[in-house]
N, C-alpha and C positions, 0 to 999 in steps of 0.2 A: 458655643458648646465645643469642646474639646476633641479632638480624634480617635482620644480611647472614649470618653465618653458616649462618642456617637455612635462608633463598635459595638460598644457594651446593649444600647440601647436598641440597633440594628439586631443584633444577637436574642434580646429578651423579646422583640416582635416576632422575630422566625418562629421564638420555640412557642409565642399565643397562637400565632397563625397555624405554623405545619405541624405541633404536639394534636389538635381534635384531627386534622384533615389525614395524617398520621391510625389517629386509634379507628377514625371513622372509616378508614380504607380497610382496614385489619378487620372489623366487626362486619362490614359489608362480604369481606370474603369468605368469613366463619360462616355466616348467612346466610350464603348459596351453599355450602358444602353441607349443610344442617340438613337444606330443603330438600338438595340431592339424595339425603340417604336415607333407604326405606326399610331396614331392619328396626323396630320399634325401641327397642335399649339405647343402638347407637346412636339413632335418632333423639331419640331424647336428651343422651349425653353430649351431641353433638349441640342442639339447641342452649345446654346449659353453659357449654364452653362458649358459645356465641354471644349470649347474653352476660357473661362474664366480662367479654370484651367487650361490649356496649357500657358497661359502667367504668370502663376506663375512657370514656370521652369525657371531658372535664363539662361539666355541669354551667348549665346559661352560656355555653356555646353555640353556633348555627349547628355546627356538625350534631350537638346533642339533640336538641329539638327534628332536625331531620331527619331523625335514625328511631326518633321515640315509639313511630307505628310499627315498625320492624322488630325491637325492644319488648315491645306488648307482646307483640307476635312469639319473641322468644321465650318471655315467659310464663306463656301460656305454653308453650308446648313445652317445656322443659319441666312443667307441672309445679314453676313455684309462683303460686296465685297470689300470695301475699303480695309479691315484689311485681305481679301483674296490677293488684289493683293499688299500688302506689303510684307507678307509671302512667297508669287512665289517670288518677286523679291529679297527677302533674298537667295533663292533657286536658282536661276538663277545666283547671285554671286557666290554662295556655288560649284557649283555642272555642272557651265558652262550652256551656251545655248543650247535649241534644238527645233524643229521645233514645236511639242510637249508644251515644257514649254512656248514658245512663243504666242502662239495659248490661254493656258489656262489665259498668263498675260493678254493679250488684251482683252479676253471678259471679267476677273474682272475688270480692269477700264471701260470697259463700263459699263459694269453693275450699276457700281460705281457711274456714269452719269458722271464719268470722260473722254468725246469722245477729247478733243483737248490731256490729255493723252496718249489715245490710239492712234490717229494719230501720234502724235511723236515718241512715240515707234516703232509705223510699217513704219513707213518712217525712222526709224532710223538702223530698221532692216532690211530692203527690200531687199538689196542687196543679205544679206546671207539666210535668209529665205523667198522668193518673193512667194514659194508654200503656206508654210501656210499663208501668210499676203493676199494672195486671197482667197484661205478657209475660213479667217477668213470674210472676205466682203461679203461671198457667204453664211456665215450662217444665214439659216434663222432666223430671229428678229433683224439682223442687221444691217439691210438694213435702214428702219427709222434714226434710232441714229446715225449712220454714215451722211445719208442725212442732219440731223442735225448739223453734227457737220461739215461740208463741208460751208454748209450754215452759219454758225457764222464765219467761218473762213472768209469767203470771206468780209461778212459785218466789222467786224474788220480790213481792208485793209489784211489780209494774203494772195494776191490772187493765188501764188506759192503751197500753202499750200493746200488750198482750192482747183487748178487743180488736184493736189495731190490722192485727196480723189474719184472725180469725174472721175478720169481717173481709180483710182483702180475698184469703181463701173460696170465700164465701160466693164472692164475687168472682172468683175464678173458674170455681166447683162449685154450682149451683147443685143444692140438694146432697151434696155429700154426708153421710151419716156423722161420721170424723167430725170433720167443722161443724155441722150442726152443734153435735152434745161439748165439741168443746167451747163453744159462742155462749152455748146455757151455761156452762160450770163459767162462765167467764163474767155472762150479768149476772150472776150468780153471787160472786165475791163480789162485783158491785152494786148488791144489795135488789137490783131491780127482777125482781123474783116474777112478775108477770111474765119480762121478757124472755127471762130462763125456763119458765114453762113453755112459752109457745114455742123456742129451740126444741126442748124435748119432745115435744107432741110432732113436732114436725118432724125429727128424726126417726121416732117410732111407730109414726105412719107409715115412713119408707120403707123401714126396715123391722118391722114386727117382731120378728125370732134375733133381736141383739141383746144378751143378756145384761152385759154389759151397760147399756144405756138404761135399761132398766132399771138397775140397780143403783147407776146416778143419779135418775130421776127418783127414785123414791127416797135414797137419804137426803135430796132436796124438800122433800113431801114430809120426812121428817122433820127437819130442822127448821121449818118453818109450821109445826105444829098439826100438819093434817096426816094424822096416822092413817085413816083408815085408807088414805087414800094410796100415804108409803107402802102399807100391808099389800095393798091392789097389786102394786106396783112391781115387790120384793118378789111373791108370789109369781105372777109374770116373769118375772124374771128366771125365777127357780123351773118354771114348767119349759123353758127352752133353751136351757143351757146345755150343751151336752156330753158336759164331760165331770168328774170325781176332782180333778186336781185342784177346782178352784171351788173353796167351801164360805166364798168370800158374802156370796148373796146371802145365803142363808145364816152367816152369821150376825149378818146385819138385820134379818128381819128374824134370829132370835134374841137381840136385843131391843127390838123394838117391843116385841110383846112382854120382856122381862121391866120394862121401863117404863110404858105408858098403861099399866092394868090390862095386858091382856088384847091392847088396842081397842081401847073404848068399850069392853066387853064382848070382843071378838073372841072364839075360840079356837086358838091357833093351833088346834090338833083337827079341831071338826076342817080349819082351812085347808091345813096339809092334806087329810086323807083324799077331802073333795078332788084336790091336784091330781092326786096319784091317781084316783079312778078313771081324771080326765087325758092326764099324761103318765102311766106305768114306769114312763124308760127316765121321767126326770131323776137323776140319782139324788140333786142334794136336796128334792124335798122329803127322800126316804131316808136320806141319814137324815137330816133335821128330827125327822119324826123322832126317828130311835133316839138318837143321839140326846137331845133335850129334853124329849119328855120322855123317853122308857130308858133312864140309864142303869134299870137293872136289866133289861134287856140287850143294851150297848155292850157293859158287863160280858156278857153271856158270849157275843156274838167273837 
């Protein structure tokens, strides 16, 4: 080898060697200065500058790999979750699974508002960490965004997926009314209507006065052909809701009666009234009343 050659090549090692030991000394100092400071904006902006510097350590370095939990660290506090649950997930390759690192990947993609992420992940782990993938359904705040993202599943035809999420819940929040009626509407689209009933009866045991669940469970009671039982049901519903804005019950159970004869020869005025005498304050079985069958009365009013 030559003199300049060995130069050049002396020259190209310094800048492999001292270029990470370089950015890593730079990002380690952003890094105490971030921790140091307790105003929350600066803080913030002070972690995002630190974590800026962290990704100028060249990548499959020592110095990167050393600096990764610090990295995490930054951005998570600098609130970009996205680029926190890439870094785990580098860390996760690196360094293997653990109940632990599992736990921290799934709340950065949710965080992230990455929920159909997260479910994959923890259905893809469940097997090997089912403790923390219920931990993780059990902590609090994430209970909504899960519900959310249960909810798109299922609207996207994923209903497997969807059960998925609702049964974790389930298991998280024993007896919750929520998971409950949405487990029924869930074997529901997967046709096992036995299963969807006993959700609901178990829901509205719980919770008697939810109109709501009411009203799911009887256009389940429809569409599977037991009116008299939807009517039960609609009715129930109607005597304990308590408010005008939502005419959602009652529109469903006066289509029921306009569809099935009346509901098998029910008559759905003698049902209404019966209501009213039993509950005065239900409003929408007194507009139903009016409203459907006396619309020259409606008319009038």
């Amino acid at each position: 080898m030559t003199r300049a050659a060995a130069l050049c090549a002396g020259w190209w090692l310094s800048c492999v060697l001292v270029a990470p030991l370089a950015a890593q000394e730079t990002f380690a100092s952003q890094c105490a200065q971030a921790r140091a400071e307790t105003e929350p904006a600066r803080r913030r902006a002070a972690f995002a500058a630190a974590l800026d510097a962290f990704t100028k350590i060249p990548l499959d370095s020592k110095a990167y790999f050393e600096g990764l939990p610090e990295g995490i660290e930054c951005a998570r506090e600098a609130g970009d979750h996205g680029m926190a649950a890439r870094l785990l997930e580098v860390r996760w390759r690196r360094d293997g699974g653990s109940a632990a690192l599992l736990g921290a990947r799934l709340e950065a993609l949710l965080r992230a508002g990455d929920g159909r992420g997260a479910v994959a992940l923890a259905r893809q782990q469940d097997a090997s960490f089912h403790g923390a993938v219920v931990a993780f359904g059990r902590t609090r705040g994430n209970f909504g965004p899960l519900m959310t993202a249960g909810s798109a599943l299922l609207q996207d035809g994923e209903s497997t997926a969807g059960l998925w999420v609702f049964e974790l819940l389930a298991e998280a929040y024993p007896g919750d009314v929520s998971v409950l009626a949405n487990l029924a509407l869930t074997e529901r689209y997967l046709g096992r209507v036995e299963r969807a009933e006993r959700h609901y009866r178990d829901a509205l045991q719980r919770a008697p006065n939810t109109a709501w669940v009411w009203n799911h469970f009887g256009l389940m009671c429809k569409g599977i052909g037991k009116c008299d039982a939807a009517a039960d049901a609609l009715l129930r519903g109607i005597a304990v809701e308590t408010t005008q804005e939502e005419p959602t019950i009652a529109i469903n159970l006066g289509v029921l009666f306009q569809r099935t004869g009346n509901a098998r020869g029910r008559n759905p005025v003698a049902d209404l009234a019966a209501l009213l005498r039993r509950t005065p304050q239900a409003p929408m079985a007194r507009r139903l009343l009016l409203d459907c069958w006396h619309p020259r009365g409606a008319a009038q009013r």
